[in-house]
Phi, psi and omega in degrees: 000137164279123177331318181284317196294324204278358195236354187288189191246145176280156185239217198073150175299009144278337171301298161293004161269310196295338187272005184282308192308297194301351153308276153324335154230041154282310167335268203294316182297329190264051124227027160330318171288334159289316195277342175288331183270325156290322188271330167319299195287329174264334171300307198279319210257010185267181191308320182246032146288176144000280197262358186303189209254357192212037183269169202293349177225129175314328168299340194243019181285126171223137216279329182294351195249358175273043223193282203293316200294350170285004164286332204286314197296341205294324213297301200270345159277310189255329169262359167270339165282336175297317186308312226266323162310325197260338191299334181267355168274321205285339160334290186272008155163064151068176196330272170344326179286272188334290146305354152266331178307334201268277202307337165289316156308318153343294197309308188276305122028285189307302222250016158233021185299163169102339185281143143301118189258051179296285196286349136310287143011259183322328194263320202273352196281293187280327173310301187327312167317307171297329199287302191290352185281314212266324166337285190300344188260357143323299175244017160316091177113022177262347189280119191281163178298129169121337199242003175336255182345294159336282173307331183264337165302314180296319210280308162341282197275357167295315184307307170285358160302308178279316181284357161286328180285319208275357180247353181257341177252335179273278194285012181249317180278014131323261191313331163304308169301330172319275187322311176325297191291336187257336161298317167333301177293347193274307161300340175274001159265345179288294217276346173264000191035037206257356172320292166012302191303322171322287229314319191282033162254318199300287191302316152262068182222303176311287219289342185287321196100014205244009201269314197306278181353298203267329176265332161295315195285332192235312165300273200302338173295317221269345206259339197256342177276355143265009176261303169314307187275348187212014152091003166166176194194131163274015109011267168315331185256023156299305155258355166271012180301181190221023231241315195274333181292334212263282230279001183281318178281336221267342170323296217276344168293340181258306204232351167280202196221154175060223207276349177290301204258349147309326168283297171017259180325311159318316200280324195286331199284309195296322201294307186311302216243331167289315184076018145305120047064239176322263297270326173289318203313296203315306178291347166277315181286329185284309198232045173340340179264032192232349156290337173320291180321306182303318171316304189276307172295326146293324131004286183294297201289347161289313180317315155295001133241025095021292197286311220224043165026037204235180182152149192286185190248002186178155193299164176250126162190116041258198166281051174276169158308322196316298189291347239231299165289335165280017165240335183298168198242155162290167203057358166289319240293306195293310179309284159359249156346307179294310179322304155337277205315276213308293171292354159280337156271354154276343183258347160287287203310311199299335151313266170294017169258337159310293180315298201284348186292314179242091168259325188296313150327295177322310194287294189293337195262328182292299207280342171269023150090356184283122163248089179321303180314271231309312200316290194313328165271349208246326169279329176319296187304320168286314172315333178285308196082021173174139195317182181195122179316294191325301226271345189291337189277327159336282193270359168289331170314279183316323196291326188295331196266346160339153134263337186314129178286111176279126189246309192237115198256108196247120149293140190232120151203144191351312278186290197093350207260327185244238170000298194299318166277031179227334162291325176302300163321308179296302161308349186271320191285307181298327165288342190269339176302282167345335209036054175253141190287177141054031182215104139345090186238133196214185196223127193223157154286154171331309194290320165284352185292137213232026175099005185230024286188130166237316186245163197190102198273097187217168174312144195302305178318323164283355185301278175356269196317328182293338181319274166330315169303306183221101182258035163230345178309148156271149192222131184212111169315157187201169180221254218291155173295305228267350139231071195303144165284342191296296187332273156006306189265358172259000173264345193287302169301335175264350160279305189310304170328301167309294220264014185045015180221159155294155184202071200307320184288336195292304173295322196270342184283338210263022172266340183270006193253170184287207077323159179277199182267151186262139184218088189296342195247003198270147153301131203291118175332135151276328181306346184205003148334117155339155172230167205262210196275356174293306206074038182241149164286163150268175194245178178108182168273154165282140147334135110317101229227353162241152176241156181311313218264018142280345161303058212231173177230173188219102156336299196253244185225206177161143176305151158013294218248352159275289205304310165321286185332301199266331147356308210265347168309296171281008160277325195288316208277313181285026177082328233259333161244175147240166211312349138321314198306270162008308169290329200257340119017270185286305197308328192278336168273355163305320192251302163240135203272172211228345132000107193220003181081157196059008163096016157263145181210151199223074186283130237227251069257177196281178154294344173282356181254032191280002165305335202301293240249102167251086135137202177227146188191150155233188212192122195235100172213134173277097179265080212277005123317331192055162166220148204285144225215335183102159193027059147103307172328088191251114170292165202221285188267130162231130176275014174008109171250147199212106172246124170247093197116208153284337233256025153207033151268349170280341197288297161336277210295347169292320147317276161032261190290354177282329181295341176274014179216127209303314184309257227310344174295311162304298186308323175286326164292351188245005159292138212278343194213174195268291215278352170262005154295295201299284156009280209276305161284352147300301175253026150090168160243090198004000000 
């Protein structure tokens, strides 16, 4: 089977819903606090709130609070859409993207009052963006020095000028009617009481990853135009009760078996009292038929508040109880609260009559070593399209109960060449803080890996081959490098290992120490040197392998596959590839994205392109637009890489640790010209 072929992320359509959801609620989630702050503001202060004038306890009636209830309609007509508008332009090109998306939802907002503009929002905030994004690339790079500004200020308010008209006369009675057609439907299931029925789309939607689409796109618009006219919606708890995940885990803490009901518990406190969600995914994938439960408990908990008229005033996020209560609107808190209680004890009994129906089947697949959970944690993740701390702690549970004495810890990634060796470089750094012995972390490509591996790190996508590679290795996913959480818990398993104890302050001091300095010119440790796929250092001073003229910054933002142009444009130009490189590039984000966290992404060709590859170099471009990286994944720093040898894997893991740590990420960010970048990565950072 082929390696490239055996790591892509499944597609299709479920691939493409979920990245419309993660779409969708990158709009909406970074701004969760205005809406946590507008349902606070409807709760106390409208007429029949808390402190309103007609509120349910008398005591708490205040004559002063009919003055404050005239924030809540300006807030939910005009500044949450505006937040949702400008968040979905900046997506899509930065400040400037942001601020015309915002002046265009005016347009719709305007020519659709009386309406909720969420979804007005969502479509005119990132189109406007794209309009001025696909403009401006008109005369991009043509414009003489001195006249940017100008132009860029100019062309900004034309766009939004016309595209705020093209939304008031064209996109707001769209979008009304749109909104119109999906509250009917929506009312007409309330009213036939057949809402209920949502949870069996809702629920394995959840565990797929597929629930954003629907609960941003739909629940919530549709959820803030009944909390506006009737003072809360029960909307919001369709998918966010916490109420069928709490009886599903507290089910498998009483009657399940093995690494299931060990995990449990733990798992019940993040979901329950965290409002995590995933954390539950894995165990549904492990025993499909306990979405029957989930299905039916969710159900119940719509019904019940159905029956009891009851629902919050703003989304609960994330879907703790917490959040959950601190959102009820008044006079719900019983419908609510039952609603909680009831589906969680309809998806516990139901759960457990599944569980004891095959307990003896569990009991035997247990005691023959199969572990289903991990498999389960490892499909969660690929669904997700990326690691996940909460699921990581899943399967580091099973990795902790090992007896094998860990020596040698390898980093794994296609290549060997980019990633693995800037993961390697952190981790190598948090064990020697730690003060632990007698333990090795080197960095190999897949293809080298040769059985001798104890412990064995690699990107969620790749775990699998790695697997294969070394199947007696403990094995641990990771999604961004640079402060990945997995780190922690494997200096955490390698002290518990020295010190026969976990020593939790020990793991948590080596996140505190400063970083070096970036030293573009130093010879490389041998005592800590990357090792190559040979397992030798090299010898010699490293080569100077980044230059001023590799160096650039950028305004506005740009796709993907223009940075990889121009990344791999300055590797061609600095002698170290040829005009091949650029394709094997785009193949390595086809399999595995390059993508490293903290807004770095250091993007590579595959191992098959070392034809490619003359020499060694890197390529430093800043985009201070960012650019969308895929799933949600926005870079700032792109790092363009060319490795011929060693000579820019000590450089990488110096990156590494300089990206993990925020000061010094802000310092880079705040460089005003390419030569005081170079500057600052050139002679190290304070």
């Amino acid at each position: 089977m082929s390696t490239e072929t055996s790591a892509k992320a499944p597609g299709g359509l479920r691939t493409g819903v979920q990245k419309f959801g993660t779409f969708l609620s990158g709009m909406i989630m970074p701004n969760i606090a205005a809406f946590i702050a507008w349902g606070l503001l409807t709760a106390l202060f409208i007429p029949t709130g808390w402190l309103g004038v007609e509120g349910p306890v008398e005591a708490l009636r205040w004559s002063g609070s009919e003055g404050l209830a005239a924030i809540v309609d300006p807030t939910i007509q005009y500044l949450l859409p505006l937040l949702i508008a400008f968040t979905g332009g900046n997506v899509v090109y930065g400040h400037r993207g942001g601020v015309v998306g915002a002046v265009a939802t005016m347009g719709v907002i305007v020519g659709a009052a009386g309406t909720i503009m969420f979804i007005g929002a969502m479509i005119a905030g990132p189109g406007a963006a794209w309009v001025l994004k696909m403009v401006e690339k008109l005369w991009d790079g043509k414009i003489k020095a001195g006249f940017e500004m100008l132009v860029n200020n100019f062309s900004a308010g034309f766009v939004g000028f016309f595209t705020g008209l093209a939304a008031y006369y064209w996109l707001a009675p769209l979008v009304k009617g749109l909104t119109d057609v999906l509250g009917k439907a929506v009312g007409w299931l309330v009213d036939t009481g057949l809402i209920p029925l949502a949870s069996v789309i809702v629920e394995p939607a959840k565990v797929l990853f597929l629930n954003n689409a629907i609960n941003h796109g739909v629940f919530t618009p549709i959820g803030g135009e009944q909390s506006t006219e009737i003072g809360h919606s029960l909307l919001y708890l369709v998918e966010a009760n916490p109420g069928p995940g709490a009886g599903l885990l507290l089910a498998l803490t009483v009657f399940g078996v093995g690494a299931a009901r060990a995990t449990a518990p733990g798992a019940f406190l993040i979901q329950f009292l965290g409002g995590i969600h995933e954390i539950y995914f894995p165990y549904v994938l492990a025993k499909p038929v306990l979405l029957v439960a989930l299905v039916l408990g969710g159900a119940s908990g719509v019904a019940t508040n159905l029956i009891f008229d009851s629902g919050l005033v703003a989304p609960a996020s994330p879907g703790s109880i917490f959040a959950v209560l601190i959102q009820t609107a008044p006079g719900s808190h019983l419908g609510v609260i039952l609603s909680v209680l009831i589906s969680a004890a309809v998806t516990f009994v139901v759960s457990t009559l599944f569980l004891l129906a095959s307990r003896k089947r569990d009991l035997a697949a247990d005691a023959a070593g199969e572990d289903k959970l991990a498999a389960a944690v490892a499909q969660t993740e690929r669904n997700k399209g990326k690691a996940s701390s909460v699921l990581g702690g899943l399967a580091g549970a099973g990795a902790a109960t090992a007896t094998q004495t860990i020596q040698n810890v390898i980093f794994a990634c296609d290549a060997g060449m980019g990633s693995s060796a800037m993961g390697a470089g952190v981790l190598r750094k948090k064990v020697q803080q730690a003060g632990i012995e007698g333990v090795t972390v080197t960095n190999k490509a897949i293809a080298n890996l040769d059985g001798t591996a104890d412990l064995v790190v690699t990107q969620a996508q790749l775990t699998e081959r790695a697997r294969m590679k070394e199947p007696n290795a403990l094995h641990v996913s990771v999604g961004g490098f640079m402060n990945a959480p997995e780190y922690d818990e494997v200096v955490a398993l390698l002290l518990a290992q020295q010190n026969g104890s976990a020593e939790e302050a020990a793991a948590e001091e080596t996140a505190t120490h400063d970083a070096p300095a970036i030293d573009f010119g130093a010879k490389p440790d041998p005592a800590t040197s990357t090792a190559t796929a040979e397992g030798e250092a090299p010898e010699g001073a490293t080569p100077e392998v980044l230059t001023r003229d590799n160096v650039r910054i950028h305004a506005g933002s740009a796709t993907r596959d223009e940075a990889l142009r121009e990344a791999a444009g300055i590797l061609e130009a600095a002698g170290a590839v040829t005009g091949d490189y650029l394709e094997a590039m785009k193949a390595r984000e086809e399999t595995v994205s390059t993508y490293m966290g903290n807004g770095l992404a250091i993007p590579h060709g595959t191992d098959a392109a070392k034809d490619a590859v003359l020499g060694s170099a890197l390529a430093v471009i800043r985009y201070d637009g960012g650019v969308e990286w895929g799933d949600g994944d926005v870079a700032t720093f792109v790092v363009g890489i060319a490795g011929k040898g060693d000579a820019h894997l000590e450089i990488l893991q110096s990156v590494a640790i300089q990206f993990g740590d925020d000061d010094t990420v802000a310092r880079l960010k705040a460089a005003e010209t390419p030569d005081e970048l170079y500057a600052l990565l050139k002679g190290g950072l304070a």
